[in-house]
N, CA and C atoms as an extended XYZ file, in Angstrom:
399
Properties=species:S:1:pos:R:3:atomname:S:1:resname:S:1:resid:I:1 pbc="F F F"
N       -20.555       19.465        4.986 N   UNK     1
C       -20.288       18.053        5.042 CA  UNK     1
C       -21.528       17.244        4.675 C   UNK     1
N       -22.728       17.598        5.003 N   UNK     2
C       -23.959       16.926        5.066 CA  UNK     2
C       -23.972       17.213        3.281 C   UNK     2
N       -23.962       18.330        2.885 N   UNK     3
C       -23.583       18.442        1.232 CA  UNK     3
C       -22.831       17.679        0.266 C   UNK     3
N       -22.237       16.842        1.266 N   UNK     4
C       -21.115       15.926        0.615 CA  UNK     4
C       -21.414       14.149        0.793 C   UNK     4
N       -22.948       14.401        1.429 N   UNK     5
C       -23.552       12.946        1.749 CA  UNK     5
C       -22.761       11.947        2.916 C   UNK     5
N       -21.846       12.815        3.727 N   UNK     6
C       -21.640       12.143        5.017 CA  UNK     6
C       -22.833       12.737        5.980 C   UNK     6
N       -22.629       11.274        6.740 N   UNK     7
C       -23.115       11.516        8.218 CA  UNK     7
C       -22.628       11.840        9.456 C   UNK     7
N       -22.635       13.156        9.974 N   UNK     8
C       -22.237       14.173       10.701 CA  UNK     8
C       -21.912       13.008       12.162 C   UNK     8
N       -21.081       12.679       12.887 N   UNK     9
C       -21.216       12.156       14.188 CA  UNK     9
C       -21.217       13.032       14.994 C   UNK     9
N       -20.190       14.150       14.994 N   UNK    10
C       -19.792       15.707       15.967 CA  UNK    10
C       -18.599       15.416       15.636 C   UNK    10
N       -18.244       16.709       16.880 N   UNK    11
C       -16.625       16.662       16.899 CA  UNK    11
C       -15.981       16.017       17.558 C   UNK    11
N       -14.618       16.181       16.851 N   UNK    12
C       -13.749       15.160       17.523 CA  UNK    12
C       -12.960       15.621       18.795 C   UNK    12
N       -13.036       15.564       19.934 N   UNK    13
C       -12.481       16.297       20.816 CA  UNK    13
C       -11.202       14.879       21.184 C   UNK    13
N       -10.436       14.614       21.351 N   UNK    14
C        -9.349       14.181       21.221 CA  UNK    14
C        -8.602       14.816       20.657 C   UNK    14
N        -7.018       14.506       21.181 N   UNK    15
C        -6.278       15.073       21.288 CA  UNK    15
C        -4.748       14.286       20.199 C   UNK    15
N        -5.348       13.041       19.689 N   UNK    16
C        -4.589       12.256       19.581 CA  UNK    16
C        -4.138       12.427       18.019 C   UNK    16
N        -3.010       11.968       17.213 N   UNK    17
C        -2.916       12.510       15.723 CA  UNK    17
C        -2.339       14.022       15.821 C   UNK    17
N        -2.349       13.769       14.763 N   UNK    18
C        -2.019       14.905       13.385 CA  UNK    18
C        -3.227       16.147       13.773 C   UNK    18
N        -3.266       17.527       13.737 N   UNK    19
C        -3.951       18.459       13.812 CA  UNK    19
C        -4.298       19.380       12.035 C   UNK    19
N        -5.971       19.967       12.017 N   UNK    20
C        -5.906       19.798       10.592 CA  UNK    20
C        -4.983       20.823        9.966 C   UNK    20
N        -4.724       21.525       11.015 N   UNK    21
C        -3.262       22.572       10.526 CA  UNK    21
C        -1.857       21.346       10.284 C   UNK    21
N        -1.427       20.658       10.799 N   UNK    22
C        -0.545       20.255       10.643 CA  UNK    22
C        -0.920       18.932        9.279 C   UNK    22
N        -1.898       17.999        9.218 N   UNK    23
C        -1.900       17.793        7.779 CA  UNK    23
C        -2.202       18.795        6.692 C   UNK    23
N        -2.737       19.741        7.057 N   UNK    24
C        -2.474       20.861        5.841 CA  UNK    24
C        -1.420       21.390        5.479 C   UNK    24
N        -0.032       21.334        6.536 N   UNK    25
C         0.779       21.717        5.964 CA  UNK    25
C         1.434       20.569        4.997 C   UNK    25
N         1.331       19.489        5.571 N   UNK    26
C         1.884       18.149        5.013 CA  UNK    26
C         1.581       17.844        3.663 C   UNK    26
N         0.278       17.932        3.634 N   UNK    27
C        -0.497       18.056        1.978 CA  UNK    27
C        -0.280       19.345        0.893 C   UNK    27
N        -0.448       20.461        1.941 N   UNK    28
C        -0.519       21.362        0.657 CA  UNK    28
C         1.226       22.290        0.616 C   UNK    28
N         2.037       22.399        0.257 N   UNK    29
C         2.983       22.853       -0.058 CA  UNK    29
C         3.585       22.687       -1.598 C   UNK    29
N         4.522       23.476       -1.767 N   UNK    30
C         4.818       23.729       -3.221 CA  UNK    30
C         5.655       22.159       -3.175 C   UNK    30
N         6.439       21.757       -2.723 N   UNK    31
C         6.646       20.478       -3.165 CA  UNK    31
C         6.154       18.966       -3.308 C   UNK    31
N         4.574       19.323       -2.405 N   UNK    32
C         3.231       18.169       -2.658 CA  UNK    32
C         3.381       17.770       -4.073 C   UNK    32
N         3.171       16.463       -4.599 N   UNK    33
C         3.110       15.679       -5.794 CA  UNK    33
C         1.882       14.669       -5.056 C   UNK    33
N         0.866       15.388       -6.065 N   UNK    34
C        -0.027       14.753       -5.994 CA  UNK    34
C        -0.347       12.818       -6.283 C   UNK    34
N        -0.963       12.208       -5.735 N   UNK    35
C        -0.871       10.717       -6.116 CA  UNK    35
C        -1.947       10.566       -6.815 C   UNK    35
N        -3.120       11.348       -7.001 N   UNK    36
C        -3.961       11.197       -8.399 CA  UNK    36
C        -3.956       12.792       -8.918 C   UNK    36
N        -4.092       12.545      -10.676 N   UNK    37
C        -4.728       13.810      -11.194 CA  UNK    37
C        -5.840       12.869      -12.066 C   UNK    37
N        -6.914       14.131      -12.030 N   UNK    38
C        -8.166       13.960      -13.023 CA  UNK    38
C        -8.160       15.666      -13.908 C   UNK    38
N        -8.288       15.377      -15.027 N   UNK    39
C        -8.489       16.303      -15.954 CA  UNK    39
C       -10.271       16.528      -15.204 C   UNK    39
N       -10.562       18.169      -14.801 N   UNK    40
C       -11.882       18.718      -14.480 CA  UNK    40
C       -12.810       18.307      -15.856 C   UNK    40
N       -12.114       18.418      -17.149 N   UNK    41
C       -13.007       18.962      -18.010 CA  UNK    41
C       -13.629       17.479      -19.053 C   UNK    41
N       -13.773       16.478      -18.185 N   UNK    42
C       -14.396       15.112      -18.546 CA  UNK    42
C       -15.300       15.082      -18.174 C   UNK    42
N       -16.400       14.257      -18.671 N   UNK    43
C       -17.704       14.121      -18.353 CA  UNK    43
C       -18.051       13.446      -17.466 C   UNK    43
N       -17.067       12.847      -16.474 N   UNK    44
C       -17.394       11.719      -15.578 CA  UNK    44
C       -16.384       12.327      -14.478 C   UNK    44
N       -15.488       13.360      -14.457 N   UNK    45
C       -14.612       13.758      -13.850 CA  UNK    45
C       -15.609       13.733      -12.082 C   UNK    45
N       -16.141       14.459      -11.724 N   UNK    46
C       -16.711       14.159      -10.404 CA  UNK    46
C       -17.036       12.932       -9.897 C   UNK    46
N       -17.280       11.880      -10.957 N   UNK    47
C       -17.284       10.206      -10.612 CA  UNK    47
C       -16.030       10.342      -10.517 C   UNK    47
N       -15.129       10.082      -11.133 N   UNK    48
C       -13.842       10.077      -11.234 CA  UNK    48
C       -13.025        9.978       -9.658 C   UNK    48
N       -13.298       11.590       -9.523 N   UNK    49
C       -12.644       11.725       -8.506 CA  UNK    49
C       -13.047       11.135       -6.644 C   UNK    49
N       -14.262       11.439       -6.992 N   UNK    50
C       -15.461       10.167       -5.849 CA  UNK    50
C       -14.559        9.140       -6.066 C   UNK    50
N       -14.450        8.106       -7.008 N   UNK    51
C       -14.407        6.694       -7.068 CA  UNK    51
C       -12.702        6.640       -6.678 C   UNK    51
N       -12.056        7.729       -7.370 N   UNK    52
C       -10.340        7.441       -7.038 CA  UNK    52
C       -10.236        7.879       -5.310 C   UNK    52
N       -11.347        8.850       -4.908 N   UNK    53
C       -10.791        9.002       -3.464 CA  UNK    53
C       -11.588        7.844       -2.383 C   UNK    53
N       -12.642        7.430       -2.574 N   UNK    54
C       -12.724        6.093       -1.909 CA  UNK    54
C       -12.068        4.947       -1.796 C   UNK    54
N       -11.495        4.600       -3.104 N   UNK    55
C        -9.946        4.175       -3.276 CA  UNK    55
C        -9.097        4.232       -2.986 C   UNK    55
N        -8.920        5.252       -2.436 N   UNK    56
C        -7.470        5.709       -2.020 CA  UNK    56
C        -7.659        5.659       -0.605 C   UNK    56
N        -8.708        5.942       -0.086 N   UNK    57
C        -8.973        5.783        0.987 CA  UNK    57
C        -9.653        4.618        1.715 C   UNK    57
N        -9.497        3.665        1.217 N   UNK    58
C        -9.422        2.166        1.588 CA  UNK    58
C        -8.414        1.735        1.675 C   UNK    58
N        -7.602        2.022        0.632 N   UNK    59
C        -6.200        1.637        0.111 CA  UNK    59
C        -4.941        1.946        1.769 C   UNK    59
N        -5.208        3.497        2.157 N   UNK    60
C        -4.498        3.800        3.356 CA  UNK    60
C        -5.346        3.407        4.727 C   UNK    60
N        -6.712        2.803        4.723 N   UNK    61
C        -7.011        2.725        5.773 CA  UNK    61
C        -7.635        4.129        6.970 C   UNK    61
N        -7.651        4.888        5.601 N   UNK    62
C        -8.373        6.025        6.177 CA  UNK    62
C       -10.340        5.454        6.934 C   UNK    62
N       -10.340        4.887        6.383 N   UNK    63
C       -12.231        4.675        6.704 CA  UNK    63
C       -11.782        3.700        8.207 C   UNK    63
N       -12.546        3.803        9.136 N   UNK    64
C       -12.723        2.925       10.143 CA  UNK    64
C       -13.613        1.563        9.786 C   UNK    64
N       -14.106        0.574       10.378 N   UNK    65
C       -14.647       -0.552        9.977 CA  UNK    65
C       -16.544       -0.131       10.149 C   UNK    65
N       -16.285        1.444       10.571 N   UNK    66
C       -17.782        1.296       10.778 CA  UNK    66
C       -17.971        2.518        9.726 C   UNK    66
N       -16.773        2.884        9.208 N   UNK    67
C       -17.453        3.642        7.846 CA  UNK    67
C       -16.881        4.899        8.297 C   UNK    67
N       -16.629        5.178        9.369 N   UNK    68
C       -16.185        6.722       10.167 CA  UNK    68
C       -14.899        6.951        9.698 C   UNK    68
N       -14.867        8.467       10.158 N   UNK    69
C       -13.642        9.078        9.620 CA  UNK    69
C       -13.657       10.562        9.962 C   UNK    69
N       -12.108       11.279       10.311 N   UNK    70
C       -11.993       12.616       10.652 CA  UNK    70
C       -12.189       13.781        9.140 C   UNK    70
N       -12.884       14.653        9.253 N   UNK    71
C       -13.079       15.127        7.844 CA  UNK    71
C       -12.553       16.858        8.993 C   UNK    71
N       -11.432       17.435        8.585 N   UNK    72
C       -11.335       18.777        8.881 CA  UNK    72
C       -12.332       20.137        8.182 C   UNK    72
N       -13.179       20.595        9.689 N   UNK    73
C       -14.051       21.487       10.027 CA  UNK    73
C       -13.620       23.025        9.183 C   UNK    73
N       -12.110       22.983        9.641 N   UNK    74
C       -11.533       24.370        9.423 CA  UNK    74
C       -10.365       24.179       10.536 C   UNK    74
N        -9.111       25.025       10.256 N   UNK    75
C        -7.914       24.807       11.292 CA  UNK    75
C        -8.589       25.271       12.611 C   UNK    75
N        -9.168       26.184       12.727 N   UNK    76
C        -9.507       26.621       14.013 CA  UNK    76
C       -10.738       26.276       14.665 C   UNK    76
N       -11.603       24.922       13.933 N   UNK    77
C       -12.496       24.617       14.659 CA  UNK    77
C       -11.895       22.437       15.044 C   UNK    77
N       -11.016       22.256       13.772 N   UNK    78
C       -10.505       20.813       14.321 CA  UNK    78
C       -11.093       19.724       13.104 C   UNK    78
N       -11.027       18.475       13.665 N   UNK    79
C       -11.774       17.674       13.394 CA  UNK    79
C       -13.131       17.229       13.190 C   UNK    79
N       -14.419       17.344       12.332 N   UNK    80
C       -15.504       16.831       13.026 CA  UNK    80
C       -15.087       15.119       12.292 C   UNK    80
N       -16.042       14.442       13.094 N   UNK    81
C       -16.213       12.733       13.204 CA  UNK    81
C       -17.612       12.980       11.922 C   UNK    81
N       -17.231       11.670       10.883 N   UNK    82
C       -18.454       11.696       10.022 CA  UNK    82
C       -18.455       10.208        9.368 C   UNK    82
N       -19.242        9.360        8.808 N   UNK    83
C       -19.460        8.776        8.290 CA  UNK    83
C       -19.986        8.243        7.088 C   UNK    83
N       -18.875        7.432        6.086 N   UNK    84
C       -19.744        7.728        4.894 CA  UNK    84
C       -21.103        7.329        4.696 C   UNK    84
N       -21.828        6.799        3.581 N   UNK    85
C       -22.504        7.029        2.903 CA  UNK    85
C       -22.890        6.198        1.553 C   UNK    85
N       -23.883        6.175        1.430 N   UNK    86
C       -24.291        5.481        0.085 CA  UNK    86
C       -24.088        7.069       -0.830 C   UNK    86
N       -24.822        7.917       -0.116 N   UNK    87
C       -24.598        9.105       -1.113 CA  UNK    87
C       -23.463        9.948       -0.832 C   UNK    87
N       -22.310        9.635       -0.448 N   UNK    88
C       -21.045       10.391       -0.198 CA  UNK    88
C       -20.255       10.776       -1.157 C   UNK    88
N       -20.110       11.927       -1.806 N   UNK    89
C       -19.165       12.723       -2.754 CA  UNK    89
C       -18.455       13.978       -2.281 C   UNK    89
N       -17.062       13.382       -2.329 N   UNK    90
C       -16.475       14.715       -1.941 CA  UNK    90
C       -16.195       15.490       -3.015 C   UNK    90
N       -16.817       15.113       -4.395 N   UNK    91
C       -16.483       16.672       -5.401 CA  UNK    91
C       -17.800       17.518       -5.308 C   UNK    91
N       -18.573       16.980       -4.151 N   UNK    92
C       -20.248       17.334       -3.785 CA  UNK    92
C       -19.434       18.947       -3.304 C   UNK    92
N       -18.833       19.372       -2.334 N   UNK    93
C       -17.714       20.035       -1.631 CA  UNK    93
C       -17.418       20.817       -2.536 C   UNK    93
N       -17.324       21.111       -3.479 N   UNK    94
C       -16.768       22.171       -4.711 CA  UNK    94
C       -17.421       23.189       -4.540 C   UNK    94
N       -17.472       24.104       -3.829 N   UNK    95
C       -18.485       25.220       -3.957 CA  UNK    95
C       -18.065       26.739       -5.007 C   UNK    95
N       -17.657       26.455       -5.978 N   UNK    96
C       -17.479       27.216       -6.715 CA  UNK    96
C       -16.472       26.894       -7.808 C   UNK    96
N       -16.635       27.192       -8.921 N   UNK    97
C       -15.615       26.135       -9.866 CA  UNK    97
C       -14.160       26.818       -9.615 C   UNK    97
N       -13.621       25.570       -9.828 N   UNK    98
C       -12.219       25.546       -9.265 CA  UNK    98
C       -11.412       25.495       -7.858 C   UNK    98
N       -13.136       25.700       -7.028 N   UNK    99
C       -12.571       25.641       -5.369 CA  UNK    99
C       -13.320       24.405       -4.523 C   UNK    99
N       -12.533       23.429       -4.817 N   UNK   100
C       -12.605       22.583       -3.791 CA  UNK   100
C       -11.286       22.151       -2.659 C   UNK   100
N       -11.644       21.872       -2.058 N   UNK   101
C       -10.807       20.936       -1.013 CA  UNK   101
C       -11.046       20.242        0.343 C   UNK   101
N       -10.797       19.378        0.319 N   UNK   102
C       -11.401       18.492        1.158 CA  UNK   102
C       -10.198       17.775        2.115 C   UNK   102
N       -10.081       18.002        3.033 N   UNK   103
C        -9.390       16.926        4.187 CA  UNK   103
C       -10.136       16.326        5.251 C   UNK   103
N        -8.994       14.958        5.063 N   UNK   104
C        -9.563       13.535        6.029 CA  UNK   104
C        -8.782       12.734        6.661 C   UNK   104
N        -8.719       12.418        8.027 N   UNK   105
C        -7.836       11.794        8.504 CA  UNK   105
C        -8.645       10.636        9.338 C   UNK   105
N        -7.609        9.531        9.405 N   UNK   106
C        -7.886        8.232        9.549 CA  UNK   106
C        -8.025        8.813       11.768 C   UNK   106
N        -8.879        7.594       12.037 N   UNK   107
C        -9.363        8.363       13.174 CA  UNK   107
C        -8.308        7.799       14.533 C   UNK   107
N        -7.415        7.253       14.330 N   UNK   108
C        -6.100        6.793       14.547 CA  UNK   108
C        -4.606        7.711       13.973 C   UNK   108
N        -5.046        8.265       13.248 N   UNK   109
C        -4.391        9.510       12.727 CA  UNK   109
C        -2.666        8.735       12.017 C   UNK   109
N        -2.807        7.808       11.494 N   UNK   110
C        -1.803        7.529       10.890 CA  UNK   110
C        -1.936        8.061        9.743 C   UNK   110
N        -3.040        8.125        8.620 N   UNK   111
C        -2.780        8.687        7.398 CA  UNK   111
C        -4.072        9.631        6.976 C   UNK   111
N        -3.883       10.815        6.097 N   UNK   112
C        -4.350       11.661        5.810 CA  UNK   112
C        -4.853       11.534        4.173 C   UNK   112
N        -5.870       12.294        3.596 N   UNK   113
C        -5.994       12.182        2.431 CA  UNK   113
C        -6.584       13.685        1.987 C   UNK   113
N        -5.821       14.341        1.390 N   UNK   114
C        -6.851       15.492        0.778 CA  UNK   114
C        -7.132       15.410       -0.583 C   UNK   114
N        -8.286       16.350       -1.339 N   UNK   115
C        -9.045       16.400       -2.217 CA  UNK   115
C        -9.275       17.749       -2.607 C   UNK   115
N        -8.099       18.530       -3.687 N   UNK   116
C        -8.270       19.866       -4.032 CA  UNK   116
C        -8.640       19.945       -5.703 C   UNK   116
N        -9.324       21.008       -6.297 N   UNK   117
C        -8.847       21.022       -7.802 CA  UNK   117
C        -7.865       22.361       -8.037 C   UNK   117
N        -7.115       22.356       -8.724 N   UNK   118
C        -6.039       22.881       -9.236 CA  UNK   118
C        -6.173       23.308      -10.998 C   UNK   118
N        -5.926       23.997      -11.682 N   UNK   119
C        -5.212       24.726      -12.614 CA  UNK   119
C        -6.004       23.432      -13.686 C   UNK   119
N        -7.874       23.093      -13.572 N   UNK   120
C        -8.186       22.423      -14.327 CA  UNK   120
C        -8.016       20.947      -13.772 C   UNK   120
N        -7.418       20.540      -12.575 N   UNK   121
C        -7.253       19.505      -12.285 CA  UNK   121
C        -8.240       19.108      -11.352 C   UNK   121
N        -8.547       17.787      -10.808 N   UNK   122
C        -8.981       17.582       -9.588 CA  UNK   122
C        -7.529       16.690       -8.882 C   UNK   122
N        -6.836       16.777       -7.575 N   UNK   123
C        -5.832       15.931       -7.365 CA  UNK   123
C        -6.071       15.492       -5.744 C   UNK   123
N        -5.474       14.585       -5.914 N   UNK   124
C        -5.575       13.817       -4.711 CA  UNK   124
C        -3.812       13.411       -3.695 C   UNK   124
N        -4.752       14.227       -2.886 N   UNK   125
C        -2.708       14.070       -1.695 CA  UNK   125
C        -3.067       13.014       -0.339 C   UNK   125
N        -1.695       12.422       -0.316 N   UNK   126
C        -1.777       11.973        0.798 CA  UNK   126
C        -0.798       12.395        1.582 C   UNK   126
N        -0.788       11.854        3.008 N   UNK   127
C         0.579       11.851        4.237 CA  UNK   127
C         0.063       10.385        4.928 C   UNK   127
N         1.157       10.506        5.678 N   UNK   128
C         1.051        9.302        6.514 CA  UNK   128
C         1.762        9.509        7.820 C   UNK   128
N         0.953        9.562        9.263 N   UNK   129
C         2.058        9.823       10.327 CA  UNK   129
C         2.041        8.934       11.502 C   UNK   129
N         3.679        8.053       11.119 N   UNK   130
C         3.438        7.270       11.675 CA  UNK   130
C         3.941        7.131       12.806 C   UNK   130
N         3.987        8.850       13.445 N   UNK   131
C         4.313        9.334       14.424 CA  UNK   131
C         2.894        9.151       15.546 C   UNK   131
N         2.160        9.551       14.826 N   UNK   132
C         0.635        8.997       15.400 CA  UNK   132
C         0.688        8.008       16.391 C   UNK   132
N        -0.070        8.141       17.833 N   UNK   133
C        -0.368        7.455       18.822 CA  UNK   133
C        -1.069        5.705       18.442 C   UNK   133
C-alpha cells in the first residue's frame, strides 16, 4: 500500500459494511462489466488509469472528506484504513505485468471500487451496498 503512495492509518477493526470477501465477490465474477477499460499498451495508460480511478472514486463517494478510505489487506486479514496522497497510484500496485488488483471501499461501506488488468486491459469495477449500515 505504502508502494501505492497511500498513507497507512491501520486496520479497520469494525464490523460495519461489506467484507473484502464479499465485495470481491460482487466485483469479480464472470458477469462483472467493467465501468472503465484502458488499453495497457498506451503510453500514458498508468496515468490513465490513476486519473479514471480517482474519478470514479469521487464520483461514488468512495474517499472520506479527510482523504481516507478502506483499501482490502487480503480476505483473511480485512480492511486496512489509508489515506490518499499527493503521490497515490494504484497502477503503483501492479506487481508483475498483467497482475494488478486493487480493492476499496468507502468507509461507510456503501460503495466499492476495484482496479484489475485483464487480457491487455486495465478495468475498473464498481458495487454499491446500499444494504450498508
Amino acid at each position: 500500500m505504502k508502494d501505492a503512495g497511500l498513507e497507512v492509518l491501520g486496520m479497520h477493526a469494525g464490523q460495519d459494511g461489506p467484507t473484502v470477501t464479499e465485495v470481491f465477490r460482487r466485483v469479480v465474477h464472470l458477469d462483472a462489466e467493467p465501468v472503465e477499460r484502458i488499453r495497457r499498451s498506451g503510453a500514458d495508460a498508468a496515468r490513465a488509469i490513476d486519473d479514471r480511478w480517482r474519478a470514479r472514486a469521487q464520483a461514488g463517494q468512495l474517499v472520506a472528506g479527510d482523504g481516507s478510505f478502506l483499501v482490502g489487506a487480503s480476505m483473511e486479514l480485512g480492511w486496512v484504513r489509508v489515506r490518499l496522497t499527493d503521490r497515490t497510484s494504484v497502477s503503483a500496485t501492479e506487481n508483475q505485468p498483467g497482475e494488478l488488483f486493487f480493492v476499496a471501499r468507502s468507509l461507510n461501506g456503501h460503495f466499492a471500487l476495484a482496479a484489475s488488468a485483464e487480457e491487455g486491459e486495465y478495468c475498473l469495477l464498481e458495487a454499491e451496498f446500499p444494504e450498508a449500515p
